[in-house]
C-alpha positions, 0 to 999 in steps of 0.5 A, spaced: 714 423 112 709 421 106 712 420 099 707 426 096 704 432 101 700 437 099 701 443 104 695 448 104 695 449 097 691 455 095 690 457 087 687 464 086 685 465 077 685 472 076 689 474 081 689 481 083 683 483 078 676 484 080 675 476 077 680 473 082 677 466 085 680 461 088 679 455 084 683 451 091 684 454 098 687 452 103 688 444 101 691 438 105 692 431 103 698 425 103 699 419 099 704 414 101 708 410 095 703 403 093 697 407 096 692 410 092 688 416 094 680 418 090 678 424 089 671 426 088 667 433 088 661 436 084 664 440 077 666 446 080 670 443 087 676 444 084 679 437 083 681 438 076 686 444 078 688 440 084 691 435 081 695 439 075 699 442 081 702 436 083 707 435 077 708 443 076 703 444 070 700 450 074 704 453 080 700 455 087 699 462 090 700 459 096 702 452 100 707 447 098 707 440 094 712 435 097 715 428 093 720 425 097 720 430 103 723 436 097 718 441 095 718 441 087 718 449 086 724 449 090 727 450 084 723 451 078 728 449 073 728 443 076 721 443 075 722 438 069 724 433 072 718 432 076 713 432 069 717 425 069 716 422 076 709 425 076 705 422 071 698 425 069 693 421 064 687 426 063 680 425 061 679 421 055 686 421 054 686 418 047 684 425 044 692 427 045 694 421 041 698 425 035 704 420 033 704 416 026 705 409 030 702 407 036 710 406 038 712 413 037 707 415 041 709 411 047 717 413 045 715 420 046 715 421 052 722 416 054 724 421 049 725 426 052 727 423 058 733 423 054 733 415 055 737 411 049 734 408 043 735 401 047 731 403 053 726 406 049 725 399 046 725 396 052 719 400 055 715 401 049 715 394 049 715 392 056 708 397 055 705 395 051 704 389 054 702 391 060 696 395 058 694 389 054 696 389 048 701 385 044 707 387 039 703 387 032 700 393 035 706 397 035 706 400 028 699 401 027 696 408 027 693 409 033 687 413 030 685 406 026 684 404 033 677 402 037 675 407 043 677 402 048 684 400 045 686 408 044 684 409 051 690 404 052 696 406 048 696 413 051 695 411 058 702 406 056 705 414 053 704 416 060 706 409 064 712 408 059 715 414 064 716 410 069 712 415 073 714 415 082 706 418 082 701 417 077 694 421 076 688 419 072 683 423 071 677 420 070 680 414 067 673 410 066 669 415 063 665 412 057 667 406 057 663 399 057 664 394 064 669 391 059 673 396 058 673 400 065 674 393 068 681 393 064 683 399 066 682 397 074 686 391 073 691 396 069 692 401 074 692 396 080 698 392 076 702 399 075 701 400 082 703 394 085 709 393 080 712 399 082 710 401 089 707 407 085 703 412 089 697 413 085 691 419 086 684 418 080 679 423 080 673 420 079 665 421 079 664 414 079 663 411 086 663 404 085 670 405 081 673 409 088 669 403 093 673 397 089 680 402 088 681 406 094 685 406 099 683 413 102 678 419 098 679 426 098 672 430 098 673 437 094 667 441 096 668 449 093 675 447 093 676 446 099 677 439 103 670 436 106 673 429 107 679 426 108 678 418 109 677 411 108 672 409 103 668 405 107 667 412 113 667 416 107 660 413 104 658 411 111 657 420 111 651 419 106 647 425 108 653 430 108 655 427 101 648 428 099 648 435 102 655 437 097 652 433 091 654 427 091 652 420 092 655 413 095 656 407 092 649 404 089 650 398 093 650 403 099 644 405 097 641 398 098 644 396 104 641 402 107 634 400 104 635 394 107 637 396 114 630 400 114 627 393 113 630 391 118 636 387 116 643 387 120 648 389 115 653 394 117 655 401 114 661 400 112 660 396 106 661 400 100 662 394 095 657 388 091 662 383 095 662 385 102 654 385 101 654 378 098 659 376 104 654 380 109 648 377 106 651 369 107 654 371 113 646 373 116 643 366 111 647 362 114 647 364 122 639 363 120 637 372 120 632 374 115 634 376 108 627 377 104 
């Protein structure tokens, strides 16, 4: 069985009034430990209700969340714990910073873990460092922070956690290429150090070509997709018929392909294209 199921997840707002909707019906997906799964949609697919399910902040009307074969609402007083093994960082996280030191707002979490002061030193610290910043940082006030550095120290409160499974949603938005970049390498790091499954929101499609290992398609709130990346983009019309695009170098490929250029569907990103690319100019194919 997989480390996270969801069962035919079904959310109802309003539920039994003249309002009711479901912001997601009857949705189904997997994700094993070390994988990260994307998740894309237009605004209004329901991705955002989706992902607050997976650690008890919203409970379903119907369908099952699974970590580790246990349903989590099995229990609900248990429903606690799985705030801890799941971690979610929301989009622009660094507006939920709300501590005096950039360390107690990455203790906090630790803190109610009920972990003692030793441990808590030893992951604030082992944190800081992860997302790249060093120990000088810890007793400033993270409102005198840049942008960039905010977004850090309060994805570090949520990795301090330890968390089985991590969510971001949106983890990229507005940052510079720099800034994205880090938190790519971040994110990767986290996962491939703890084996930790990974699910990211995103409607940047370069971030989900270069970082996913599967792409879950939200549409109306139900599942159109489920699939790698590369048979995912290689559906360009129906995404496009939904409100969503591929990567932009897809998008070059497939203008280049129209001129006649043998590239394949399954590139999604710039490196597979250059490889391509090489592979057709030095086997002498035509590439101007």
């Amino acid at each position: 069985m997989a480390f996270l199921r969801v069962e035919n997840l079904t959310h109802t707002y309003n539920e039994k009034t003249a309002y009711a909707k479901d912001a997601v019906s009857g949705v189904s997906f997997s994700a094993e430990k070390g994988e990260i799964i994307g998740i894309i949609g237009h605004t209004g697919s329901g991705k955002s209700t989706l992902i607050e399910h997976l650690n008890g902040l919203l409970k379903p009307n119907d369908g099952q969340i699974f970590i580790d074969d246990v349903d989590i609402w099995q229990n609900p007083k248990d429903i606690k714990k799985y705030r801890f093994r799941v971690g979610l960082v929301f989009q622009y996280p660094e507006y939920q910073l709300f501590d005096e030191t950039v360390y107690d707002d990455i203790a906090f979490g630790p803190k109610n873990m009920g972990l003692n002061a030793e441990e808590i030193d030893i992951r604030v610290k082992e944190t800081i460092k992860r997302v790249g910043l060093d120990f000088s940082y810890l007793e400033k006030s993270p409102f005198d922070l840049s942008g960039g550095e905010k977004r850090r120290v309060a994805i570090a409160g949520v990795l301090a956690m330890n968390p089985e499974i991590i969510v971001f949603d949106e983890p990229t938005a507005g940052l510079d290429p720099s800034g994205r970049q880090m938190v790519i390498d971040i994110i990767k790091n986290y996962r491939d150090t703890y084996n930790a499954a990974v699910i990211i929101v995103s409607h940047s499609m370069e971030d989900m070509a270069v970082l996913a290992d599967k792409i879950l398609v939200m549409n109306s709130g139900k599942v159109a997709m489920f699939d790698t990346p590369q048979n995912v983009f290689s559906r360009n019309e129906e995404l496009k018929q939904i409100g969503l695009s591929v990567p932009a170098v897809t998008k070059v490929c497939e203008i280049l392909r129209e001129k006649g250029i043998d590239l394949p569907k399954s590139i999604i990103t710039v490196s597979d294209a250059v490889q391509h690319l090489l592979k057709l100019k030095q086997g002498g194919g035509t590439v101007d």
